[in-house]
C-alpha positions as CSV (number, residue, x, y, z in Angstrom):
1,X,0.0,0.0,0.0
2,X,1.7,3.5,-0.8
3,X,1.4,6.9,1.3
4,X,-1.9,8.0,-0.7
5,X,-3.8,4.8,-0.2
6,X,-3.1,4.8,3.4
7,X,-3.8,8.4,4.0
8,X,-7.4,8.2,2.0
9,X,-8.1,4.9,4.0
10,X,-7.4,7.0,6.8
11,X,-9.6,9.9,6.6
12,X,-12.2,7.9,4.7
13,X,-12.7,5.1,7.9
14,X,-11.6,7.3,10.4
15,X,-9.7,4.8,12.2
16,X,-6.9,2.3,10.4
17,X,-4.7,-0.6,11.8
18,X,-1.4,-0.8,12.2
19,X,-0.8,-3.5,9.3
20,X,-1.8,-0.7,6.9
21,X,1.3,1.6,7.8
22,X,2.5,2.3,4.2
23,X,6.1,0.4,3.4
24,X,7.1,3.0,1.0
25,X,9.0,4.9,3.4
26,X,10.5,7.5,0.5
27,X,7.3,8.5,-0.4
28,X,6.4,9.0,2.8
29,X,9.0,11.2,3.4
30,X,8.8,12.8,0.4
31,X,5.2,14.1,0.8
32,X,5.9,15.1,4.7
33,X,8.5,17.5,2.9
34,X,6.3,19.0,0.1
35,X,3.1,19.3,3.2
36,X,5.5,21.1,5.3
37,X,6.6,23.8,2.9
38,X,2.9,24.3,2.3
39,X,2.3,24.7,5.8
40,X,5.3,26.7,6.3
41,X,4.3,29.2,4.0
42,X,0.5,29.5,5.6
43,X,2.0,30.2,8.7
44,X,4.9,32.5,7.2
45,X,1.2,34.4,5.8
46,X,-0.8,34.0,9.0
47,X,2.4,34.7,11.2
48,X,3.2,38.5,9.2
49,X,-1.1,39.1,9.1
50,X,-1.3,38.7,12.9
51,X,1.9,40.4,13.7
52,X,0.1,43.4,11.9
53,X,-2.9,43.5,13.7
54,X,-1.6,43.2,17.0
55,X,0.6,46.4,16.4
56,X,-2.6,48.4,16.0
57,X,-4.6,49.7,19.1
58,X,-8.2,49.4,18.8
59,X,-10.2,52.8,20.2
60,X,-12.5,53.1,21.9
61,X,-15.2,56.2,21.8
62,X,-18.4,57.2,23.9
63,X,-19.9,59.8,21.8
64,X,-17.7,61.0,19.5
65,X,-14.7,61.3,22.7
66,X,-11.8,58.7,23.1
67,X,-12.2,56.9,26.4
68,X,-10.3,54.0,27.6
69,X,-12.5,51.8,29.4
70,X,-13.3,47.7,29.5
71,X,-13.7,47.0,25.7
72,X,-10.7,48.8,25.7
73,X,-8.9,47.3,28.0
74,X,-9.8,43.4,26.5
75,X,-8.5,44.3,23.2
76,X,-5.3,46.1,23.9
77,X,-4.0,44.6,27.1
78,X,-5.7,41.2,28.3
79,X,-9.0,39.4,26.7
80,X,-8.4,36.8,29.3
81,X,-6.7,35.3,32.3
82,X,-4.6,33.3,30.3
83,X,-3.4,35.6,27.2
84,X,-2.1,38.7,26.2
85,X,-4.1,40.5,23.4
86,X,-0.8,39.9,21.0
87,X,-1.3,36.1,21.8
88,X,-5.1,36.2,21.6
89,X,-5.0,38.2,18.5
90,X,-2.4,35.4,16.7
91,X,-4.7,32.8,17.7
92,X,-7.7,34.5,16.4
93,X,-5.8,36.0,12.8
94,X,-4.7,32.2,12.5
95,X,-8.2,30.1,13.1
96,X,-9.9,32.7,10.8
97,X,-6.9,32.7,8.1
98,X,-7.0,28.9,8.2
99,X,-10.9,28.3,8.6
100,X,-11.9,31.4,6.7
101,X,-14.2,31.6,10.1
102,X,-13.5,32.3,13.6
103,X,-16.0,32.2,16.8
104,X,-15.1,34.2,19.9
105,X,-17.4,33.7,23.3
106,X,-17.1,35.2,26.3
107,X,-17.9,33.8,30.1
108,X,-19.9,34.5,32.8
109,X,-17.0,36.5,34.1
110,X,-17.0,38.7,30.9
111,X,-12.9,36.9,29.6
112,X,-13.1,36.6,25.1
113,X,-12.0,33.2,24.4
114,X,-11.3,31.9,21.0
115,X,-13.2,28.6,20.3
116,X,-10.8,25.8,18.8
117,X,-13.4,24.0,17.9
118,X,-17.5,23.6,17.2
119,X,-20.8,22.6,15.6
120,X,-22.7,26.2,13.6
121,X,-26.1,25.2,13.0
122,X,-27.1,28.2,10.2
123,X,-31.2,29.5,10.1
124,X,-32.3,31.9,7.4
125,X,-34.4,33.9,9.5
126,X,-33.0,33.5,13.3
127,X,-29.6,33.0,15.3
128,X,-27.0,30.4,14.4
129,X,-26.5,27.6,16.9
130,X,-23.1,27.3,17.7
131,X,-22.6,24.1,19.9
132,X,-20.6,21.6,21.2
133,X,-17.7,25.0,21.5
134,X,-14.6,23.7,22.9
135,X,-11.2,25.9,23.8
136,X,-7.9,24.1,24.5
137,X,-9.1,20.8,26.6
138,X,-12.9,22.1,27.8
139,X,-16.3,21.7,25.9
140,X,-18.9,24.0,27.1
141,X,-22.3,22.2,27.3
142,X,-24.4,25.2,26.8
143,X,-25.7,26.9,23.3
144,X,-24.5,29.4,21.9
145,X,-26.1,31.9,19.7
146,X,-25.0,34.6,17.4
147,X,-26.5,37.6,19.2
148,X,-24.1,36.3,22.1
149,X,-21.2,36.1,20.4
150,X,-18.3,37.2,17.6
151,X,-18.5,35.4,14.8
152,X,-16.6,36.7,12.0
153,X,-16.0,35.1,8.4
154,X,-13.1,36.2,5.9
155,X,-14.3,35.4,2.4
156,X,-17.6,33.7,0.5
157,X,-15.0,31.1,-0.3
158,X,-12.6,29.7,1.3
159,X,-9.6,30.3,-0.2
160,X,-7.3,28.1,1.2
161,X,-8.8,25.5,-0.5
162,X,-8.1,26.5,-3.8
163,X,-4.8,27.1,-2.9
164,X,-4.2,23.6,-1.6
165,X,-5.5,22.8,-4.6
166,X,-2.8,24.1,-6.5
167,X,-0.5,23.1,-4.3
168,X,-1.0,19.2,-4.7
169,X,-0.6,20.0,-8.3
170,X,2.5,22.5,-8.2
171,X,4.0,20.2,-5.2
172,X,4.7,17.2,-7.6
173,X,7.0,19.3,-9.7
174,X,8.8,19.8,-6.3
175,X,9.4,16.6,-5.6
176,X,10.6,15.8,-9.0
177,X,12.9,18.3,-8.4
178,X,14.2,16.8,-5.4
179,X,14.5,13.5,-6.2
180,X,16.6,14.5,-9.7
181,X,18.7,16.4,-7.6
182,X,19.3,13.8,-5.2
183,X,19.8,11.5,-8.5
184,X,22.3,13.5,-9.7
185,X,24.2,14.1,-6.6
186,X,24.6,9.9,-6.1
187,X,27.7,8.4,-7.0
188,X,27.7,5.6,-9.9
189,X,29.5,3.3,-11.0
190,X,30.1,0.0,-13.0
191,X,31.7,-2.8,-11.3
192,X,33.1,-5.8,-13.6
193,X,34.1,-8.9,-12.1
194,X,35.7,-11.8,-14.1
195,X,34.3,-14.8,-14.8
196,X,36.7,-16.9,-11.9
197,X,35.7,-14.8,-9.2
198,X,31.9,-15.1,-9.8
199,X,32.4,-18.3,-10.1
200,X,33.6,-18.8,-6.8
201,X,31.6,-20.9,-4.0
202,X,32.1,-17.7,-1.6
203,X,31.6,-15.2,-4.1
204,X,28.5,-13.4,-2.7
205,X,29.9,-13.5,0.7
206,X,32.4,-12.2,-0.5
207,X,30.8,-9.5,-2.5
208,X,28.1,-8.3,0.2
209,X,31.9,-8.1,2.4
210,X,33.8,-6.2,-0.7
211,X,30.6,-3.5,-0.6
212,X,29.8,-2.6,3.0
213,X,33.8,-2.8,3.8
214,X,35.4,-0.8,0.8
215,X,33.0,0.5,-1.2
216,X,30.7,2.1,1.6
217,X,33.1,4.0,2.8
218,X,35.0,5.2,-0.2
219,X,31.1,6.4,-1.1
220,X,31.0,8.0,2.6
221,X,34.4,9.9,2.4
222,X,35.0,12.9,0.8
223,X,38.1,11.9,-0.6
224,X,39.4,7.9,-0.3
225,X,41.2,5.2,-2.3
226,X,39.2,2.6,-3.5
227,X,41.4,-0.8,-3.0
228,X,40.1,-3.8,-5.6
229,X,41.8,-7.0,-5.8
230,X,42.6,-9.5,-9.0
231,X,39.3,-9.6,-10.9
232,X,37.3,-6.5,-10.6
233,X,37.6,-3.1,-11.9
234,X,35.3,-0.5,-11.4
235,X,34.8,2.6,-13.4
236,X,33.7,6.0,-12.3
237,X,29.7,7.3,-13.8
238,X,30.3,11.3,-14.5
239,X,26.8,11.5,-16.4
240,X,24.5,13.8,-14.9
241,X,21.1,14.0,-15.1
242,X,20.6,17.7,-13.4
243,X,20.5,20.8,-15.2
244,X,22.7,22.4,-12.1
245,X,24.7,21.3,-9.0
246,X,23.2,23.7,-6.8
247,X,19.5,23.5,-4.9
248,X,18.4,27.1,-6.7
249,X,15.7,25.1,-8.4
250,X,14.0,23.9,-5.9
251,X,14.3,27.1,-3.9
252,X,12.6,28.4,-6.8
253,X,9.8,26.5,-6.5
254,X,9.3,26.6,-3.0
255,X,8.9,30.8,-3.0
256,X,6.7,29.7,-5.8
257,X,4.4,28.2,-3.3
258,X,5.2,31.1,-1.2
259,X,3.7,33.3,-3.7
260,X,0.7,31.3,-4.5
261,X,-0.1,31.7,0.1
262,X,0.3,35.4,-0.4
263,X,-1.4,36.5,-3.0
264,X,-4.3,34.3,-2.0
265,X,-4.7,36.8,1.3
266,X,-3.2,40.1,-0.7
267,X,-0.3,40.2,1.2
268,X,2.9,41.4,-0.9
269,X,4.9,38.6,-1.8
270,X,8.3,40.5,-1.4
271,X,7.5,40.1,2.5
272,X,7.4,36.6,3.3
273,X,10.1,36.0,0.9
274,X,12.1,38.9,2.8
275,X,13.1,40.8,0.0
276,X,14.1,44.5,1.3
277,X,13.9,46.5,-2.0
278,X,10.6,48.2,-1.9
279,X,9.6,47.6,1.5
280,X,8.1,50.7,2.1
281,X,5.7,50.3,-0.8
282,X,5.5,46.6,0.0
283,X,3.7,47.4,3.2
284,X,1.4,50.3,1.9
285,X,0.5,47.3,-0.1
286,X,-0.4,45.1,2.8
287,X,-2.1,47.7,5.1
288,X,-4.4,48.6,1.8
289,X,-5.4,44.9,0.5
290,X,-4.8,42.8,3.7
291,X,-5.0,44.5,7.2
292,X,-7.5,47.4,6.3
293,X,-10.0,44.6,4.9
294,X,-9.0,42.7,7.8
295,X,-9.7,45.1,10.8
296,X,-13.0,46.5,8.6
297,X,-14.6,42.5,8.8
298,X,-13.5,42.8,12.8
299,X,-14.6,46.3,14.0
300,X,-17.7,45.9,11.8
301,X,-18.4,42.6,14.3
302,X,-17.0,43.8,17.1
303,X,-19.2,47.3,16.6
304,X,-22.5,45.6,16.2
305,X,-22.6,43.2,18.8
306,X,-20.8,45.6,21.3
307,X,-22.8,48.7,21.1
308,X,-25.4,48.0,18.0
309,X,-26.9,51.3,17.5
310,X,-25.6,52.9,19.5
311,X,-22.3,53.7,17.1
312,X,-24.7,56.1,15.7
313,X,-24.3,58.3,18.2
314,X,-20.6,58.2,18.5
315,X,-20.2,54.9,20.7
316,X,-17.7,52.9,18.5
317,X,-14.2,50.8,18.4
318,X,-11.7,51.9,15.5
319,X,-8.9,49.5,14.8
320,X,-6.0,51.9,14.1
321,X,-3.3,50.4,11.4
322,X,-1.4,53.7,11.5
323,X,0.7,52.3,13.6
324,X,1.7,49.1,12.1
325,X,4.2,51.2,9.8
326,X,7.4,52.1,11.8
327,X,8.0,55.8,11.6
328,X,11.3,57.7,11.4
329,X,11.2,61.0,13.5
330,X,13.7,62.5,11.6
331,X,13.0,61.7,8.0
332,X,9.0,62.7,8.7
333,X,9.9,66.0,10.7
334,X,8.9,68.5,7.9
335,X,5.6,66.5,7.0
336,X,5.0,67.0,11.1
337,X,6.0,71.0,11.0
338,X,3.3,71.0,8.0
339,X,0.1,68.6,10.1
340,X,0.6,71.0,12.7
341,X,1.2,74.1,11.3
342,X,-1.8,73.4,9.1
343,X,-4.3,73.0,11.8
344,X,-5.1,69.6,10.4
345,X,-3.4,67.7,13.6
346,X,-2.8,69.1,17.1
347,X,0.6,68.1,19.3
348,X,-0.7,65.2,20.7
349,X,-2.5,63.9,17.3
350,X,1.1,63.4,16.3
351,X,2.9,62.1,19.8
352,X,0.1,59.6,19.6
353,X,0.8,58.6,15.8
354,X,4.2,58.4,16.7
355,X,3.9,56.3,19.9
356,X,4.3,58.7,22.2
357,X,2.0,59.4,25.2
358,X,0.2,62.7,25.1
359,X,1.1,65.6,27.0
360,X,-1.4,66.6,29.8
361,X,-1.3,70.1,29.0
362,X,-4.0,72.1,27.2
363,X,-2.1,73.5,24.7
364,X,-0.9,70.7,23.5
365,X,-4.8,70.2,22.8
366,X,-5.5,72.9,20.6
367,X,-5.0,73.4,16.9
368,X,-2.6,75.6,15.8
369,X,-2.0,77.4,12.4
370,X,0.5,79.5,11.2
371,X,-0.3,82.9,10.0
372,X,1.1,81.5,6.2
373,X,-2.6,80.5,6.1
374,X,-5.9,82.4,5.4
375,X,-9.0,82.5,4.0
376,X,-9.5,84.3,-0.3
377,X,-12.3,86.5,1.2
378,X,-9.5,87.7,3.9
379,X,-6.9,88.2,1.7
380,X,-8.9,90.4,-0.8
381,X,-10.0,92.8,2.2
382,X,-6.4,93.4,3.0
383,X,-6.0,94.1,-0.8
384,X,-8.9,96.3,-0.4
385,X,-10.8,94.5,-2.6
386,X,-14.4,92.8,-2.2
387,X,-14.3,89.1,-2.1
388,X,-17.9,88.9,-2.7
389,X,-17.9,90.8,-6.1
């Protein structure tokens, strides 16, 4: 039985024996490699997505003015007893990423928790049923319904699946390349033995002897002498059947699968493949097609079940990404002279953007504006002119 047949009796029965264990050991290894590139690149995605969102802070406002309060307080510093809102975040980024779905509940005792697992019973017309929930090892036994709880969903379709998909197409080309390349990189010979020594009574004693005693090692050592008595002489292969000595093929087709991950959730591929040129447009990039679509499909949730209508009167959480792009004081201190100057941003609008804290001072508060700055209709009454003609 190969790797495949096992693995489909496996997930098809749900349970198999142990006389079923495949006996192709090289295939078995070979598709553990190609799986955990795959895998490696998800997480490479999932990994750079959630490291994103848990740079921004997520506001909160009561009527149209910034207060820090509980909401607050779970999303930015601890959602439970037992993580940090970086850790809860990467949890949540990753079972959504993976899932294309996520469910978050929350106890008695007001803590988020992000369910691993459960049953979603879906009604046109009322609440889902989400049952069965279960985080790390405990399964609560009560129901669950949407009004009570976060549920948010990435896309219509899930798009890992396509891209899985792919992969088991685009993976066989990988381990092609491998095994040429390991092909290529084995030593071969010819070996010819004379008609008297094969005739011998001892002669595949003393052949299995000759190969695990001279030739194994001369194979095993980077440089050796290969001794051969009366009646053999053994010749050298130099036929290749690689295109290359190097591994820069197969490289090239594992960022390939790196690229097919990334562009399947917008993100840039320059940034999990960790090219630096471009980097600053490479993450414009990602906050405009990834993390902005991202944080609008969570505040949009987090909004309506938190304060529902309320958010038309200025109750409201705002996920700010501003902050996910680092920020060099000195290279950005004109465009800071100009926010300010303008009246567009006060002092602490820009500490803040920055990641600074405030200054508790009211003029740091106010709105300044240089005097470079004026209205037409004021600048034609110094000319003595009327702006309204």
């Amino acid at each position: 039985m190969t790797i495949i047949e096992w693995l489909r009796s496996l997930f098809s029965a749900g349970t198999v024996s142990l006389t079923s264990v495949p006996t192709d050991l090289a295939e078995f290894w070979s598709m553990a490699a190609s799986l955990n590139v795959r895998e490696l690149a998800f997480r490479s995605c999932v990994n750079l997505t959630a490291k994103a969102v848990s740079k921004c802070e997520f506001k909160t406002f009561e009527a149209g003015e910034e207060k820090r309060g509980e909401v607050w307080y779970s999303w930015n510093i601890r959602p439970n007893r037992n993580q940090s809102s970086s850790v809860y975040l990467n949890k949540l980024i990753a079972k959504l990423m993976e899932d294309n779905e996520a469910l978050v509940i929350q106890t008695d005792t007001g803590e988020m928790l992000v369910a691993d697992s459960y049953t979603k019973e879906v009604f046109a017309v009322r609440d889902y049923r989400f049952t069965g929930v279960t985080v790390d090892e405990f399964t609560f036994q009560r129901v669950f319904y949407m009004s009570d709880v976060l549920f948010f969903q990435l896309n219509n379709k899930d798009v890992r699946q396509y891209v899985n998909g792919l992969h088991s197409s685009y993976g066989q080309l990988l381990e092609y390349a491998q095994k040429a390349f390991k092909k290529s990189q084995g030593q071969k010979g010819i070996l010819k033995i004379a008609s008297k020594q094969s005739g011998a009574s001892d002669f595949e004693d003393s052949l299995r002897k000759m190969m695990n005693e001279r030739f194994k090692p001369y194979y095993d050592a980077d440089s050796a002498v290969l001794p051969l008595t009366d009646g053999y002489e053994y010749t050298e292969q130099k036929s290749r059947t690689y295109s290359a000595d190097t591994t820069r093929d197969i490289r090239a087709q594992v960022d390939d699968i790196f690229v097919f991950a990334a562009r399947s959730f917008g993100i840039p591929p320059a940034l999990v493949l960790g090219d630096l040129a471009n980097t600053s447009k490479a993450v414009d990039s990602l906050l405009t097609f990834a993390i902005d679509p991202l944080t609008d499909i969570l505040s949009e949730e987090i909004n309506g079940k938190t304060y529902g209508k309320r958010v038309l009167k200025g109750n409201k959480l705002v996920i700010d990404t501003k902050a996910i792009k680092h920020i060099d004081l000195l290279s950005v201190a004109t465009n800071v002279d100009k926010l300010i100057s303008s009246g567009a941003w006060c002092i602490n609008d820009i500490r803040s953007l920055v990641g600074d804290e405030p200054i508790d001072e009211p003029w740091a508060r106010q709105h300044w504006m240089t005097k470079n700055y004026s209205t037409v209709a004021d600048v034609m009454n110094g000319l003595g002119g009327d702006a309204g003609k």
